[in-house]
C-alpha angles and dihedrals in degrees: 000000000000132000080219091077101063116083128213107269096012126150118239138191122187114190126188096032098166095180099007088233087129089055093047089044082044090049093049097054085075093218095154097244137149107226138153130211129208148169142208100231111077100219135012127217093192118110090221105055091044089059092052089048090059099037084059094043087055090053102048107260125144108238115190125185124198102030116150108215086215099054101044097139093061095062106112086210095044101035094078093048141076129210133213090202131022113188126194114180111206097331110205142162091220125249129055133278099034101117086138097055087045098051081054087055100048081042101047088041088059100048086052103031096054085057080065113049128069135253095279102021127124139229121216122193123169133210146175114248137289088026100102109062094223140123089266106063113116112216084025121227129227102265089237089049103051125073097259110228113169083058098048085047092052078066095072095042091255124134129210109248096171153350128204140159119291098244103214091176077074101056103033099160095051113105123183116218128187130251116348093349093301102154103244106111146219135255088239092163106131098005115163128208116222119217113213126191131187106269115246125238109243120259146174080246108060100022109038112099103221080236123047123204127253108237083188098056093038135052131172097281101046102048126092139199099246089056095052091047082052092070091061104079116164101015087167092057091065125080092234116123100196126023123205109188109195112178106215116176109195125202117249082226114056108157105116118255124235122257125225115228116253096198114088116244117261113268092211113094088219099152111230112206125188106218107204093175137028139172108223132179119220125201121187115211123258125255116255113261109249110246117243104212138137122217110246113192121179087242097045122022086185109059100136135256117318099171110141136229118268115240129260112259129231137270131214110223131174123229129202110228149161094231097084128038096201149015096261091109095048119106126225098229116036121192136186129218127257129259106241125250125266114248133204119274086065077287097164117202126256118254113244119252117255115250102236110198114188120217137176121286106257091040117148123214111212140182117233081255089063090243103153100237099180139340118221101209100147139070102261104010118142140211123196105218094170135028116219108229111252108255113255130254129260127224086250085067087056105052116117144158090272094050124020094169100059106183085196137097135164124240114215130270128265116241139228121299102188135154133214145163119230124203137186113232100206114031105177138326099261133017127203112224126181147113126309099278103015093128103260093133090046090052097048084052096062100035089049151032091243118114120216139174115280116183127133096242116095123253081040080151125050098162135054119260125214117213117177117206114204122208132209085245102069089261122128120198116197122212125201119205101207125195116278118264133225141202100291090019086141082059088056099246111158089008091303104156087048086058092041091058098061090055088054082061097059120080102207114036116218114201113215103198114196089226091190092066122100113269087356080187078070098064099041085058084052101051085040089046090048087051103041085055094049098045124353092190078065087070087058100068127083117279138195121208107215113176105205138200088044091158092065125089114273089030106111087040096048086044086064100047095048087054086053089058102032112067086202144099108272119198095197099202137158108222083191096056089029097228117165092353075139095069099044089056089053091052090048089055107048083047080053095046089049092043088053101055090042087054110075097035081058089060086045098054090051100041078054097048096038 
């Protein structure tokens, strides 16, 4: 710390004074400042520090006790006023090993002590050395091991301008003592003090270069560094204390590109189904039968009834969880087990165990009418499909002044015997719909790992399919191959409603064209015809036009004429080739990272409107 810093007429706070010795040396200086030390313990019982107290006192300076650095706003003699500095010497807590308490102080500090400086002010804080976790630390600190500073301050929306070397020939009477002003002192060689300022909004002022580069001209490996400083003209001219130039070059393409899977595909032909929906009876267990028994001693062959109670059956309940992704483990009878029976000697029989069956998050529970019963659409809800039946009495529960030889005893009740069909909300990001034969399998097959059924007979699938694409950005996009679909499908000819409801589970529709039919327009009308009958609200989610089977004879001229007759976007592809499979993912994933930002401002919207 320089005397340099300090202007004529500013207003200064020092916090954390322990012995006051900084704000004598300060004093001494004569700068013709206002400042006002202060200090957190409330009194002192140290000769040294009383005499600076009153040496400042005399001197007029304002002298405060008891005030907290992190609370700076509360003080009824602080909270009306603005500083232009705010200095804080080696903060601490006191003890070792504490780097996580005194991240909190330097944080905390920051947070009060920007409600109390003024537009261009400035905070100061010293420390010794490798606590800072800067540049500047000499010997230098791990960055997990320091105190962090530049991050606490970033808390308090202030910015490091500077950092320089703490100058104790300035200050030769300051002498830094440890935890509430004990005496032992600090290693303060090479300590450096840190200079904060209240972070600027950004601006076209203060942040626009008077020549912009061409992202066009220049890439990453044709720019240079003395092109891109260039740019910067003036830098005085702006009101900017510190300038930090990055050159960052960005790629006129930035959708993430897919990743080809390293791991070989699995040699064994074990069909993987995904199961969206599923009926299911639950049966809840049976309470446990009372005992009807009487007590015999030796002493005494009539001691009164001592049957026990029957236990509690159990009940089957669904819970929502993370752990499976469909229905395809679930049974379609669930039972639960029985309560156990009471015994003699007042024994009362153990309650069964519930029967606990996970499910994806976003099922719903129906009832065979279709009435929705429950949806599961968090992490850990339950729904209690089946009750278990109460335990019975035994003839011990039934004793009384009037008889104390009940013949009587309860069986347990029967429990629950309920259906219901279960369903999976979202299936998958993006569903492939077309006509029997149109080549979905074959193109799940070559985007993704799955392994689905290819012959050349229709209704090869019958089940839907699950692919996963993987992106170079962490992000997995799961595709579902759905059964193909025929003319009054929506009337459930050939299973139709069964297919149309797993389109109702995708999020994003992608539409697989056989180009090589005749009048290929014919059979999209169809599919959107089929939908739109189905579910009108379908026609409303985002779609993608692939035109399939491009390496066989016709193609390129039926492509044509569907384009003619389709006033829409058409990705022409061979799944089997595997030409221009690339710029279908591409496509996928700009649809996923649409689907993803339009998402929560749906939830929103019906949390809203619920």
């Amino acid at each position: 710390m320089e005397i340099s810093i300090f202007n004529e007429n500013d207003s200064v706070l020092l916090v954390g004074e322990g012995n006051f010795s900084f704000s004598v040396a300060l004093l001494q200086q004569n700068l013709n400042i206002n400042f006002i030390a202060t200090c957190y313990e409330p009194s002192t019982n140290q000769e040294a520090t009383k005499k600076n107290i009153e040496h400042l006192q005399n001197n007029g300076i304002c002298v405060l006790c008891g005030i907290d650095a992190t609370k700076l706003e509360e003080c009824p003699s602080l909270k009306s006023k603005l500083f232009d500095k705010i200095i804080f010497n080696f903060p601490h807590v006191g003890g070792k090993m504490r780097i996580e308490k005194n991240r909190d102080l330097l944080k905390n500090f920051f947070v009060s002590s920007a409600k109390m400086i003024k537009e261009n002010g400035q905070v100061l804080v010293t420390l010794c050395k490798g606590q800072g976790g800067t540049a500047m630390d000499n010997p230098k600190r791990r960055w997990d091991d320091s105190w962090k500073i530049v991050e606490m301050a970033a808390h308090g929306n202030l910015i490091l301008t500077r950092i320089e070397p703490f100058l104790w020939q300035s200050f030769p009477n300051y002498v830094v003592t440890g935890y509430k002003s004990l005496e032992k002192q600090f290693h303060t060689v090479g300590s450096l003090t840190h200079c904060f300022t209240k972070s600027e909004q950004p601006t076209i002022h203060n942040i626009a270069p008077s020549n912009k580069i061409n992202s066009f001209k220049y890439t990453i490996d044709n720019i240079t560094w003395k092109e891109i400083t260039s740019n910067v003209q003036n830098v005085s001219d702006y009101d900017i204390k510190t300038l930090c130039v990055t050159a960052c070059v960005r790629e006129q393409d930035s959708i993430a590109k897919p990743l080809r899977s390293i791991k070989k595909k699995s040699k064994h032909n074990n069909p993987q189904y995904f199961v969206d929906i599923k009926q299911v009876r639950t049966i809840g267990g049976n309470g446990g039968d009372g005992e009807l028994t009487f007590l015999q001693l030796w002493v005494n062959d009539q001691a009164g009834p001592d049957g026990g109670d029957g236990g509690n059956g159990g009940h089957v309940i669904f819970e929502a969880s993370t752990d499976v992704k469909d229905l395809g483990h679930v049974l379609p009878v669930i039972e639960a087990e029985d309560g156990e029976k009471g015994y003699s000697k007042d024994c009362f029989g153990k309650n069964a165990q519930h029967n606990v069956i996970k499910v994806p998050i976003g099922t719903i529970v129906r009832d065979l009418t279709g009435k929705i019963l429950c949806d599961l659409n968090q992490s850990g809800m339950m729904f209690i499909a089946a009750r278990g039946g109460a335990g019975g009495h035994g003839n011990a529960f039934f004793k009384s002044d009037v008889n104390q030889s009940p013949k009587i005893c309860e069986y347990g009740a029967i429990g629950e015997n309920l259906q219901y069909l279960l369903e999976i909300r979202s299936m998958a990001h993006v569903g492939l719909i077309g006509l029997p034969n149109a080549g979905k399998s074959t193109l799940l097959q070559a985007i993704s790992r799955a392994k689905p059924k290819i012959a050349a007979y229709p209704f090869t699938t019958l089940r839907p399919h699950i692919g996963m694409i993987q992106y170079d950005d962490y992000e997995q996009v799961a595709v579902a191959d759905m059964p193909g679909l025929i003319e009054d499908s929506h009337k459930n000819k050939g299973l139709g409603i069964t297919f149309l409801k797993h389109a109702e589970r995708c999020a994003t529709l992608v539409f697989i064209i056989d180009i090589t039919l005749d009048e290929p327009w014919r059979s999209f009308e169809m599919l959107r015809y089929e939908i739109n009958q189905f579910n009108p609200k379908l026609n409303d989610r985002p779609l993608l036009i692939v035109a399939n089977k491009m390496d066989l004879p016709n193609a390129e001229v039926n492509l044509q004429l569907f384009q003619e007759h389709v006033n829409m976007p058409v990705i022409p592809i061979s799944a089997k080739m595997g030409t221009n499979i690339s710029k279908l993912l591409r496509e996928i994933k700009i649809l996923y990272d649409n689907f993803k930002i339009d998402e929560p401002e749906k939830n929103n919207e019906g949390n809203e409107e619920f």
